[in-house]
N, C-alpha and C positions, 0 to 999 in steps of 0.2 A: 526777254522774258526772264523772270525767277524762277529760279530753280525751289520748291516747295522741298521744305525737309520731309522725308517720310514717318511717319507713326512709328515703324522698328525704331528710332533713334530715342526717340521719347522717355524716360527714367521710367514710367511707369508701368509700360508695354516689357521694358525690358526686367524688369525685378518681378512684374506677372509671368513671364515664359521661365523665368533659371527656378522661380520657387512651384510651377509646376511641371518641371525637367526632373527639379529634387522628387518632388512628391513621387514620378514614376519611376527614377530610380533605386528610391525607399520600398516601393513595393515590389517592384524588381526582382530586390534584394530579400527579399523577406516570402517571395512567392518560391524562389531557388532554395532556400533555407531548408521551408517545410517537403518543399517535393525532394530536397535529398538527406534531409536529416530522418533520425526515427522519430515513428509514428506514436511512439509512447503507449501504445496498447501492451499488454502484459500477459494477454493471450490472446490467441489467434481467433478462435472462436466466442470471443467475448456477443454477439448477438444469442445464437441457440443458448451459450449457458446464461443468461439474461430470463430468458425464455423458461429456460428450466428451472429457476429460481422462481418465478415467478409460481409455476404450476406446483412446486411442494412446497412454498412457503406455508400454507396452513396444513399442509401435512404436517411439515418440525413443529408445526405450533401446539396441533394437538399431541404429539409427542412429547414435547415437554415434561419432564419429570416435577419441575421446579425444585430441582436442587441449587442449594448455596453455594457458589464455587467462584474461587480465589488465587487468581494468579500472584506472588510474589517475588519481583524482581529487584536487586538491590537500583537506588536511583539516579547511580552515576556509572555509566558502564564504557568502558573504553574499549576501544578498536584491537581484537584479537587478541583479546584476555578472556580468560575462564569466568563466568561470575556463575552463583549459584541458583538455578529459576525450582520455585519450590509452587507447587500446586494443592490447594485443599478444596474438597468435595462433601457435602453434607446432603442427606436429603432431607426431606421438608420436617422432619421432626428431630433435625440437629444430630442424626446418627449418621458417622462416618463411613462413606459410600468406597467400594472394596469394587476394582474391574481388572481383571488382566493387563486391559491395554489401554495405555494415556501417553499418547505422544506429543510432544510439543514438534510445532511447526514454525518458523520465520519465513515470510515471505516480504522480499523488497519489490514495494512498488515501483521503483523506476527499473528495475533488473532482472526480470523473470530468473536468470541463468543463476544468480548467487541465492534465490530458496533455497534453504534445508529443513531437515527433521530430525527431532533428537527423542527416541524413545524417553519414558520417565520410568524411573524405580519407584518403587512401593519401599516405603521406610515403614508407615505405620497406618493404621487403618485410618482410610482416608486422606493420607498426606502420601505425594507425590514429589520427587525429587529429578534435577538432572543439570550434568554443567554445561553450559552454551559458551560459545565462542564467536560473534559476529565480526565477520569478516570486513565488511566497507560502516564506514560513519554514515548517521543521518537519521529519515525514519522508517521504522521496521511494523508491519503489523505480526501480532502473533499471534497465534489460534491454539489451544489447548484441546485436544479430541480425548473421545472418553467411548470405547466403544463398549457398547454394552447388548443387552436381548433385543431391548427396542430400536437399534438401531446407533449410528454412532452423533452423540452432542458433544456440540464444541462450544469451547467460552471465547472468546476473542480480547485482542489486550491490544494496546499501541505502545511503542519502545522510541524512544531517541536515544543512538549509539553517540558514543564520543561527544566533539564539543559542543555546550550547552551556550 
């Protein structure tokens, strides 16, 4: 009697089981990754404050002053150097808006730990001044707060540190 080759020998049984060997150790590989790498959230509580966004989003809105306001960054800024972030405020009839307190904020999306804030000086009515120094290359969101009676409004800006 013959002995019959079995199907395992067959070229095409076998390039189906190594490219679905691969396939499960691609995912394997890749399910290890996420369960021990970070999770890339930026805060903990990112659901409630979601929530809370939600519920005074039309509160800030009827709060709205509608003033003109202008952050100015030079447009090439390297990695832990001074550059000068200048802020101007106007309100709706082009007269220069006077507050206490205007602080600038950086905050890195992939790195909660490296946010800072840098108060701003009053130079002249209306114009705002202050020198930053960002510490890692990449992209930076910045927020401008302006605290005033009504409550504090903020402008928001996007930065790319270092190389372009």
């Amino acid at each position: 009697m013959e002995k019959k080759d079995s199907a395992w020998r067959s070229p095409w049984i076998i390039g189906w089981m190594s490219l679905l060997l691969v396939f499960l150790i691609a995912n394997g590989i890749m399910i290890y990754l996420a369960l021990d790498g970070s999770p890339g959230l930026v805060v903990e509580d990112y659901y409630e404050r979601g929530q809370d966004y939600e519920k005074n989003m039309l509160k800030r809105m009827a709060n709205d002053p509608g003033w003109d306001m202008h952050v100015s960054i030079p447009g090439s800024i390297e990695v832990a150097k001074q550059v000068l972030v200048s802020f101007t405020v106007k309100d709706r009839e082009a007269k220069p808006v006077n507050r206490d307190s205007v602080t600038f904020y950086a905050y890195r999306p992939s790195d909660a730990s490296r946010d800072f804030s840098v108060p701003m000086r009053r130079i002249d009515d209306g114009l705002y001044e202050a020198m930053v120094s960002f510490p890692l290359p990449g992209s930076w969101d910045v927020l401008v707060s302006i605290v005033s009676a009504g409550g504090e409004i903020n402008h928001p800006h996007w930065v790319n540190v270092g190389k372009r």
